[in-house]
N, C-alpha and C positions, 0 to 999 in steps of 0.2 A: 945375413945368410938366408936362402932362400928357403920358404917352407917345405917340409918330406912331403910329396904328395899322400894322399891315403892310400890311393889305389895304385898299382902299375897302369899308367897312359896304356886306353887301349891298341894305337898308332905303334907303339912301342915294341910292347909283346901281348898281342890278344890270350893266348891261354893264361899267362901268368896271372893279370888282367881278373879272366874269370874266375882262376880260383881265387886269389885276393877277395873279389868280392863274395866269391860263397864263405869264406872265414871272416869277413868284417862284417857281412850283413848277417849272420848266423844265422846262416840256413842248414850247413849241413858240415858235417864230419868226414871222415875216413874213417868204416868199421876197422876192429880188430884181425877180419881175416881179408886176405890183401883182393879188391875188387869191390867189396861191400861198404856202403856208406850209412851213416847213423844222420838222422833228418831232422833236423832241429825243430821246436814247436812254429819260428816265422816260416820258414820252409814247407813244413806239416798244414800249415794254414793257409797258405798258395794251394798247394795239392789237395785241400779238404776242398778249397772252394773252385778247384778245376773239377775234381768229384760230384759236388754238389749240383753245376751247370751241366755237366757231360750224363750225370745219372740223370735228371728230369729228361732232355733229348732224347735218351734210350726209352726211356718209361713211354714215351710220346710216341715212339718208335714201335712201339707194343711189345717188347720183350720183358720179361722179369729175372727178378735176380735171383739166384740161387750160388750154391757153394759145392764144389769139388774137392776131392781129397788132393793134398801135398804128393802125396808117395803115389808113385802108378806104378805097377809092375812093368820090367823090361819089355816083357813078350810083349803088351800092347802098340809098344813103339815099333817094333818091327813086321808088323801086320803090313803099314803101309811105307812101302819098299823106299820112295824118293822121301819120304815124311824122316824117316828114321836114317838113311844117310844126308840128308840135308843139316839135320841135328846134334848127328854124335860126334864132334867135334864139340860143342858145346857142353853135353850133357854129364851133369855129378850123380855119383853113382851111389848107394849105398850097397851093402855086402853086408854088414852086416847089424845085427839089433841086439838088445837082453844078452849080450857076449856071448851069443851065438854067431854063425855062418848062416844066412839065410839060405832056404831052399831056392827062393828067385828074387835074385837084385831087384832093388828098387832105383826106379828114376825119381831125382828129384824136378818137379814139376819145371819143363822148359817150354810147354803150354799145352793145352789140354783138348784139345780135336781128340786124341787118343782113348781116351778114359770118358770124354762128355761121348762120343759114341759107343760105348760100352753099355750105358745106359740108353743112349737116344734110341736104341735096339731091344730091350728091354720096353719104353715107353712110349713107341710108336707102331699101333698096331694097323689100323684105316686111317683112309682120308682123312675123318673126322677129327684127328688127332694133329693134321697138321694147317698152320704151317707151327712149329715147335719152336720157341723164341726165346733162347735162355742169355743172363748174362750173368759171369761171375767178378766182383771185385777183389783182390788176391795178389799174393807174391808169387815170382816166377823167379828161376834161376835158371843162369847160362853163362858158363865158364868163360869170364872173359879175359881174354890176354894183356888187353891194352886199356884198362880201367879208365875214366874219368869219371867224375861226379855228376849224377843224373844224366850225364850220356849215354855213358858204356857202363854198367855197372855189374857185377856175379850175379846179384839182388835187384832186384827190383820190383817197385808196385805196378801196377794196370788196371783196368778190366778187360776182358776179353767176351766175344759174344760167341756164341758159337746157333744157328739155324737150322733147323731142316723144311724144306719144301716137297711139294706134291711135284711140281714143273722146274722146267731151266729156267723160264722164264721169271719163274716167282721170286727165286733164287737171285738171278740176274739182279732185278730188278730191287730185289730190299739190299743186296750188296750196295746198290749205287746212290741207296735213300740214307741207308748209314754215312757213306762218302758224303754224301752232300748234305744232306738235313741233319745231321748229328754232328760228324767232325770238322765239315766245313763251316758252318754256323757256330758253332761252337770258335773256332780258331781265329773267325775273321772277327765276328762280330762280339766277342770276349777276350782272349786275349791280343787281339787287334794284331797279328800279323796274316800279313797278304800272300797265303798259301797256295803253290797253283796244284788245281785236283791233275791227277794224269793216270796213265797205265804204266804198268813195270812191264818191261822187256823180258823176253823169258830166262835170261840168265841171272837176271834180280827178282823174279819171282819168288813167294812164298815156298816154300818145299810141300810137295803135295798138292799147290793149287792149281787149276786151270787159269785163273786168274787175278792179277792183283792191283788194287787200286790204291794212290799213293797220294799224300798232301807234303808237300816238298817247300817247305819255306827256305828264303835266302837269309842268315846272320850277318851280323855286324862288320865278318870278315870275309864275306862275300859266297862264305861255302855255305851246300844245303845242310839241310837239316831233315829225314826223315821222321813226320810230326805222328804219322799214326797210318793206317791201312785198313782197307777192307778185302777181304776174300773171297772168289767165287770156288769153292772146293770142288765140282761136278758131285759125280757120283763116287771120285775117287775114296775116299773114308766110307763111305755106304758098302762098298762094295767090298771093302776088307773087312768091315764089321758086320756084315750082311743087316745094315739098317732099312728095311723093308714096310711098307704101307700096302693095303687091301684097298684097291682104286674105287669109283663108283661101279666100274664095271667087271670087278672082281676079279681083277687082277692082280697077282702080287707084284708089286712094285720097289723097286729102291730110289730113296726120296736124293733129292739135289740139296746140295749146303751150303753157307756163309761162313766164315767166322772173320775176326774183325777186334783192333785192338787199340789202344793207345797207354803210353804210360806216363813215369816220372819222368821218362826224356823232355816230355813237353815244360817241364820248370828249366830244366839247362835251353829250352828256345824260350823261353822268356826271358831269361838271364842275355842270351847273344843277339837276340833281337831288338829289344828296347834300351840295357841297360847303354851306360856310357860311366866319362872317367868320373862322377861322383856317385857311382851305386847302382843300384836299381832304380829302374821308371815301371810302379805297376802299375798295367791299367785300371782305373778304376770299377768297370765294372766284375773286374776279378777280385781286385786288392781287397784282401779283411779287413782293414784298417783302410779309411778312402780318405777320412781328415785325420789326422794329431793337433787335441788344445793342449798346448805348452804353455803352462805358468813359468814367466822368466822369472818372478824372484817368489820367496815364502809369506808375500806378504796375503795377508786372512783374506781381504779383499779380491786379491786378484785370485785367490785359490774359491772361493766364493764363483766370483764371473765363471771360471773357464769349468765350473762345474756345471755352471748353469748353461753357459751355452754348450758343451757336451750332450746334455739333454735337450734342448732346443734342436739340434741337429739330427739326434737321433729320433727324435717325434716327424723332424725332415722327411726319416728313412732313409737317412745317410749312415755307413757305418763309423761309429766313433771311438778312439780313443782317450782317455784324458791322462797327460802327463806333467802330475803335478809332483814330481820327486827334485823337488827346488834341493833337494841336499845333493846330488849329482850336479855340476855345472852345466848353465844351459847351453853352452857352446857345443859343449861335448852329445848332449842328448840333442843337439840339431842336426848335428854330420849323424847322428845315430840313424834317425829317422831320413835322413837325406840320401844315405846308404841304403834303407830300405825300402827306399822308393813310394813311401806313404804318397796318394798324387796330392795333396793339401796337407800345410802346417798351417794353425790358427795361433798366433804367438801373441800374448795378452800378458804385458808388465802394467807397473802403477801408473806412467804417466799416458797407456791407452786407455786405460781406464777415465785419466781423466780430459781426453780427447771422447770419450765415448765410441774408439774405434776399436780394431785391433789388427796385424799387421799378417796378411793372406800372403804366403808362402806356395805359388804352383809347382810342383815338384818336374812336372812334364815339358809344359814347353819355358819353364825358369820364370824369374822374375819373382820381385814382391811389390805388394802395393796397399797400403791404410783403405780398411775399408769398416763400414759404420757396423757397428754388433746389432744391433736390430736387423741392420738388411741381411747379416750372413744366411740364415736359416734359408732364405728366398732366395739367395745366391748360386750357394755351393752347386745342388743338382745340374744346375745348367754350367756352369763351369766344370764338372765333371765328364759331361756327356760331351764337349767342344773337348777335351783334353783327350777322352779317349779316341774321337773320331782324330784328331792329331797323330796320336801313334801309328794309328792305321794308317792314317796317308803317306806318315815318314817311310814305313813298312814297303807300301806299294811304291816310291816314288826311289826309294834303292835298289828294287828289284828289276825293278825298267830301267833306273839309265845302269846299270851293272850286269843288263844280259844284251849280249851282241848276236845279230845273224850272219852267220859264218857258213862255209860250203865244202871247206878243206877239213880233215882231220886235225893237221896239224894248226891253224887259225882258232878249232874246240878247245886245242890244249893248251894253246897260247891264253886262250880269255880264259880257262879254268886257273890254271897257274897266278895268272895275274890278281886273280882277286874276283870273278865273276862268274857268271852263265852265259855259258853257250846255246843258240836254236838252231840245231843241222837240220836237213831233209833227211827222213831217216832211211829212206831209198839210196842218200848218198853215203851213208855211215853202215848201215847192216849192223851185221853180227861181227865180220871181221873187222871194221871201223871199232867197235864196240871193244872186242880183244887188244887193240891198239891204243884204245885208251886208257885202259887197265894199265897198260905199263909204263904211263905217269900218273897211277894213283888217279886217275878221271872218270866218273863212271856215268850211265845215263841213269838220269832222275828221273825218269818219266818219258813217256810219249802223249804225246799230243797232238788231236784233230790240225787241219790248217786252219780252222776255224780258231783253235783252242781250245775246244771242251774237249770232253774224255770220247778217244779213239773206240768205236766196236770192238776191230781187230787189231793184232798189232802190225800186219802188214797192209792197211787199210789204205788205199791210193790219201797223198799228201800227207803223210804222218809226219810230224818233224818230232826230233829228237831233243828235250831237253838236258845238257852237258855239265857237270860242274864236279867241281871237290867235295867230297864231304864227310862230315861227322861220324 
């Protein structure tokens, strides 16, 4: 009889697929209230070290971190008019505290433009004062209907940035430094998928921005994935909060804004981007764990070696694990770590020992091969950094032959449907091309120069339209 697979084939049925692997790779749960999820410590350590990459970029970026309150009162949200109906379909309400009836509802944080200008009014008084560069790391909540794990969740983490500027221009311009030099760097060059930057349409737009900038990765099942966004807000929150600066030339002014966000979504596009039917594939330069030395049996000696080279490795500045729990069967702690995508197993019994080798396990692009324990330590690095530029190219090289140039509406919905991306001319799609998509579930990801890079305008002569399903 033939062996149960571990995983659901993802050919089979991709969602089942995913959650499978978020319960065998323990990464996360399903909270107790229905939309929330509980994030396991492997899980937690993906997202510390998306945090740990995405917080330095920021830093670099010039902004600092600060922290906002959970509860904002109602009134704030309805200062700005498209802000606060964009929202309240989402937004959990509190009424009441200390079993009382409060005097004014509380919103529980569905993101914070509202309350960060509350103050930015309060702490921007001249020029001098700007350009004002906060960023907070924080839970947000938004009631959702249709839960998944780190996709759609009630809960979830992020950071969010929230700026204020002297100029549109200033504005403009560090929205598009964040897009590119923070989340694009970040996406491509760390988690190694091949995100394309574009503009949102105005009916995908942020609620309350002027404009929104989008990184759109393709998954495993050919639909996008919105990975994170930047914002250009205008003056619109300045102007409901009367957020005001004293010019050089003594003028009172209301300053121009950013805000800008990514979250735990980005682990569910790790998860449909790289994984396949045996687990996860982390990239290494994300992965907390980049090798596992497994001791295949208890013997003193071989527990001895893969301790030693555990340290060897780690003096490398490779990060290491050592798993020496020879009382668990090693078969079973192999699919463990094969499921978690470790990119390196170092698997070290008595008779490599007495080969003097030990037996290198790539998680990425597969394969094993005997390799000598003195040369590991000079090895692994470079075989990490060919692994991770691997993922990337898999990344980019589904996302090109998966997007077709099409001219019809119906030919968009055809390649959406099927499993792919569409690229219209968005002079030939509009807005009512746009409404016609929606009703099969197809929406645009982006707009896009004819060049490819990101459009000024969004009716900018050649814009094309990129088309797909998604997340």
């Amino acid at each position: 009889m033939a062996k149960a697979p571990v995983l659901t084939p993802r050919s089979d049925d991709f969602p089942r697929w995913y959650q499978d692997l978020i319960n065998k790779a323990e990464l996360a749960d399903n909270g107790p209230v229905r939309g929330t999820m509980v994030i396991r410590p492997y899980g937690y350590g993906l997202w510390e070290r998306m945090q740990q990459e995405l917080d330095a970029r920021i830093k670099e970026a010039g902004a600092r971190n600060a922290y906002f309150p959970l509860f904002i009162p109602q009134s704030y949200l309805t200062r700005e008019a498209e802000h606060v109906e964009g929202f309240a379909p989402e937004l959990a309400v509190v009424t009441h505290g200390g079993g009382k009836e409060l005097e004014e509802p509380v919103v529980v944080r569905p993101t914070s433009e509202t309350i960060v200008n509350e103050y930015f009014s309060k702490w921007v008084q001249s020029y001098r004062d700007l350009p004002l560069l906060i960023n907070q790391w924080a839970n947000v909540v938004r009631w959702e209907m249709r839960p998944r794990v780190f996709l759609r969740t009630t809960e979830f983490l992020w950071q969010e940035g929230h700026t204020a500027h002297a100029t549109y221009e200033d504005a403009r311009d560090y929205a598009a430094h964040i897009h590119k030099e923070v989340y694009a760097d970040f996406m491509v060059n760390v988690l190694g998928i091949d995100v394309v930057l574009g503009r949102k349409t105005a009916s995908e737009r942020f609620a309350g921005a002027v404009n929104t900038l989008t990184l759109e990765g393709m998954m495993g099942d050919g639909k996008a994935l919105q990975m994170g966004t930047s914002h250009e807000l205008g003056q619109n929150f300045a102007r409901a909060f009367n957020t005001r600066y004293l010019s050089r030339d003594g003028q009172q002014e209301l300053v121009w804004q950013t805000s800008w966000g990514a979250s735990t979504r980005m682990v569910g596009g790790l998860i449909m981007s790289h994984g396949d039917d045996s687990g996860l594939r982390v990239p290494p330069r994300l992965a907390p764990v980049q090798a596992v030395v497994l001791a295949i049996k208890g013997d003193e000696s071989v527990l001895a070696k893969v301790r030693e080279i555990g340290d060897r490795l780690t003096a490398a500045g490779v990060r290491v694990e050592v798993d020496d729990r020879t009382d668990t069967p090693f078969g079973r702690r192999a699919v463990d770590w094969e499921l978690k995508g470790v990119p390196v197993r170092v698997e070290v019994g008595p008779r490599d020992l007495e080969n003097g080798t030990a037996m290198l396990v790539r998680r990425i692009p597969g394969g094993k091969e005997p390799v000598a324990l003195d040369a590991l330590a000079a090895l692994l690095p470079a075989i990490l950094e060919e692994d991770q530029a691997l993922l990337l190219a898999q990344s980019r090289e589904r996302r090109v032959s998966r997007t077709s140039d099409v001219s019809t509406v119906g030919a968009a919905v055809e390649a959406a449907l099927a499993g792919g991306w569409a690229r219209i001319p968005w002079a030939d799609l509009g807005e009512e091309g746009e409404a016609r998509l929606a009703e099969h579930a197809v929406t645009v990801r982006c707009l896009l120069a004819e060049d490819g890079s990101v459009p000024d305008a969004d009716d900018a002569p050649g814009n094309v339209a990129v088309v797909a399903r998604a997340y």
